[in-house]
C-alpha positions, 0 to 999 in steps of 0.5 A: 500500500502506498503512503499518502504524505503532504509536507508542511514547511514556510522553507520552499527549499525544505518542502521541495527537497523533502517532496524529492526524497519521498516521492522517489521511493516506490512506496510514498506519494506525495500527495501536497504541501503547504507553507503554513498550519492553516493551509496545510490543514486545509491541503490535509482535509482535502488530500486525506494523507496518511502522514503529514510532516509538519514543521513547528514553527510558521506563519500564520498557524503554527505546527501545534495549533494545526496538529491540534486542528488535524487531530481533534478535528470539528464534528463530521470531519473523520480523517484523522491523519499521523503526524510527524513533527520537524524540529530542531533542538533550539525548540526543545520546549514544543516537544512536550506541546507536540506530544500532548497534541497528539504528535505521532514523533519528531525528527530533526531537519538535518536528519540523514535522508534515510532517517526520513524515510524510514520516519514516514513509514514507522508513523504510517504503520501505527508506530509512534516515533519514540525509539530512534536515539535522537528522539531518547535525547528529545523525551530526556531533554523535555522531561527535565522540566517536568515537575516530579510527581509525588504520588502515583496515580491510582490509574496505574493499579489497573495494570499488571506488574508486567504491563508496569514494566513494558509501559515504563520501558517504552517511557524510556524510548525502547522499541517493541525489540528491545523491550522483548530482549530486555524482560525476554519475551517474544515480539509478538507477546511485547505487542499484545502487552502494548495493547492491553496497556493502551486499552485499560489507560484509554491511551491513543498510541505510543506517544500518549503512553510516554506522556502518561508514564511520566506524568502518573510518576511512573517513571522520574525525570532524569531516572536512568534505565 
């Protein structure tokens, strides 16, 4: 199946390079592009992309608001599309923002072409982008100026010790492998633990899980593995 992707990004130079890329893989199409939020959520309403690489700062509406507009969208717009933030370290402080909006991951401007790539395709499949190292370096970043929670909270008692334990690891930015070799389990079983932990916290995917392991002072700030 072929990934329907739209770039947003106020550098004509960026969206143009980024289109090039994308659209020679055999298996991405570049559907659109927008040089602000307001436009890009427009350019997404009427293309239906499945990934939308989106830029945090613009004119007009900023990455976060149209996020915001794409994954909370008004009654009787249903496509809800993954989004995949472009950041920078100098805004280190949105990231937090991004994941709260809904943000699938993030990746830095000056990525390697092939990080790019095989971004959109981990997004598209349902994956949040929160293993890769560079994103581990953004979660800790961001997470050093959240405030420690002094108490758990009660929402965690609804999980297994084991769900506790894959939740807190996938906090701490390990894909579903490492997971699996560190308790020694199957993928598969790492997957189905997944599931269950997003189904009794009410949580959307990988991303939320991450936000909610350090906010329910499940896992500190600055903690190490």
């Amino acid at each position: 199946m072929t990934i329907r992707v739209i770039i947003v990004d106020d550098q004509t130079m960026v969206r143009a390079g980024f289109a090039a890329l994308l659209s020679a893989q055999s298996d991405i199409d570049v559907v659109g592009e927008a040089p602000d939020g307001r436009k890009g959520v427009e350019v997404s309403r009427s293309t239906h992309p499945d990934v939308v690489l989106m830029d945090v700062r613009m004119p007009e509406m900023d990455g976060l608001a149209a996020t915001r507009e794409l994954l909370d969208p008004p009654p009787g717009v249903v496509h809800r599309p993954k989004v995949l933030m472009l950041t920078t370290f100098d805004v280190d402080d949105y990231v937090y923002a991004a994941l709260r909006a809904g943000a699938s991951g993030f990746l830095l401007k000056d990525a390697p072409p092939a990080d790019l790539i095989a971004a959109v395709r981990v997004v598209a499949a349902g994956e949040a982008l929160l293993a890769p190292t560079v994103t581990k370096r953004l979660i800790e970043d961001f997470t050093k100026t959240m405030p420690v929670r002094k108490e758990r909270s009660p929402r965690l008692k609804t999980l297994t010790p084991r769900e506790l334990e894959v939740l807190e690891l996938i906090a701490r930015g390990l894909s579903n492998q490492e997971i699996a070799e560190k308790l020694v389990l199957a993928e598969q079983t790492v997957k189905t633990h997944i599931g269950r932990v997003l189904a009794k916290l009410g949580l959307r995917d990988r991303a939320q899980a991450v936000i909610f392991a350090y906010e329910s002072g499940l896992v500190t700030p600055g903690q190490q593995q």
